[in-house]
SEGUZA-481011 format. One record per residue (C-alpha): x, y, z; residue in one letter. Coordinates in steps of 0.2 Angstrom, whole numbers, plus 5000, padded with zeros to 4 digits. Example, Ala and Ser with C-alpha at 12.3 -4.5 7.8 and 13.67 -1.06 7.14 Angstrom:
506249785039a 506849955036s 
***
This chain:
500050005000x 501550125005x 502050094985x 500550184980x 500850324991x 502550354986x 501850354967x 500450454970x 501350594976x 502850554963x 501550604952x 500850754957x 502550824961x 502950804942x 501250874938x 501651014947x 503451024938x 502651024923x 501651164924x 502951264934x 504151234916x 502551244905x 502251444916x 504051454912x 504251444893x 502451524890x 503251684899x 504951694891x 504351614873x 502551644871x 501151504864x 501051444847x 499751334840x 500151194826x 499551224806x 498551114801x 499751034793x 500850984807x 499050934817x 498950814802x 500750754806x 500750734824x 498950624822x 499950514808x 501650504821x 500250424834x 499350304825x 501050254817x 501850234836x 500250134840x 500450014829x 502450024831x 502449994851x 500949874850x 501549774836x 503249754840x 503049724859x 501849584854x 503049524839x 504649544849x 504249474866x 502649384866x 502449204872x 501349194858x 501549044845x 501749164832x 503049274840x 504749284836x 505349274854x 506749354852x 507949414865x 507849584861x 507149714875x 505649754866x 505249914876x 506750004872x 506749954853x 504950004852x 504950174863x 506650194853x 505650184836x 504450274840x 505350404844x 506350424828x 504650404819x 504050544829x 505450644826x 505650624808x 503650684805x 503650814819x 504950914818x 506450824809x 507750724815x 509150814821x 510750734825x 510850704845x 509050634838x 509850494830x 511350474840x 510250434857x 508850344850x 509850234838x 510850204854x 509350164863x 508750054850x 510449964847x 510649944866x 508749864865x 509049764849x 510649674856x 510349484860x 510649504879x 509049514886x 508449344887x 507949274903x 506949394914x 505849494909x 506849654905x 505549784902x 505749874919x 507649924913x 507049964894x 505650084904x 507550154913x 508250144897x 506950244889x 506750374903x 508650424903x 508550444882x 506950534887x 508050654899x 509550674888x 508550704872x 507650834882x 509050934884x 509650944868x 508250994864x 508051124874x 509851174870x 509051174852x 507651274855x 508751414866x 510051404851x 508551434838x 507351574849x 508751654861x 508751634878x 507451744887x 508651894892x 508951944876x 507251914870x 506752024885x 507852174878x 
***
């Protein structure tokens, strides 16, 4: 029961986060809303990674008969493939793009992970490409906009 304590408020300390960065960038940066276009993009990117992380978690790792069993970590190849999919219809794959997410997927794809069930660590996996990725990013998006003290001038 304690577990679901400690997640509980795990999780609304990161909701909290969230809108503190979300305040944060609306201040300094503004809002924009996608075209159309991009709308259209971003629905595609979805039901592509649907079918991606569905579809190759059952293919992958499934005790199913008509599952290639493979030892592979499915969760990170998956998460990592959809990511580069969402990238490449989003905004565009950038270099640190490929570089942590092929790393992710390589890392996933190697034939290491058989015995256990080795989706907590893919989730790990995923979350520290989720984290480095961010800051690239971010680094991007500073590089592209300015920082907020000169856009304050």
């Amino acid at each position: 029961m304690r577990e679901a304590w400690v997640f509980a408020v795990a999780v609304v300390a990161l909701g909290a986060l969230c809108l503190l960065l979300n305040r944060y960038y609306e201040t300094h940066y503004g809002r924009l809303s996608p075209s159309m276009r991009q709308q259209v993009r971003g629905a595609v990117a979805v039901a592509v990674g649907v079918a991606v992380v569905v579809g190759g978690s059952l293919l992958l790792r499934s005790r199913a008969a008509w599952s290639l069993d493979l030892p592979v970590n499915a969760t990170a190849v998956t998460f990592a493939a959809l990511m580069l999919i969402s990238y490449a219809l989003g905004v565009g794959l950038k270099a640190h793009h490929v570089v942590i997410w092929g790393t992710l997927l390589v890392a996933g794809a190697l034939p290491v992970w058989d015995g256990a069930d080795p989706s907590n660590i893919g989730l790990v996996l995923a979350g520290v490409a989720v984290m480095l990725s961010g800051v690239f990013d971010h680094r991007l998006f500073v590089q592209t906009f300015g920082s907020p003290k000169r856009l304050a001038h």
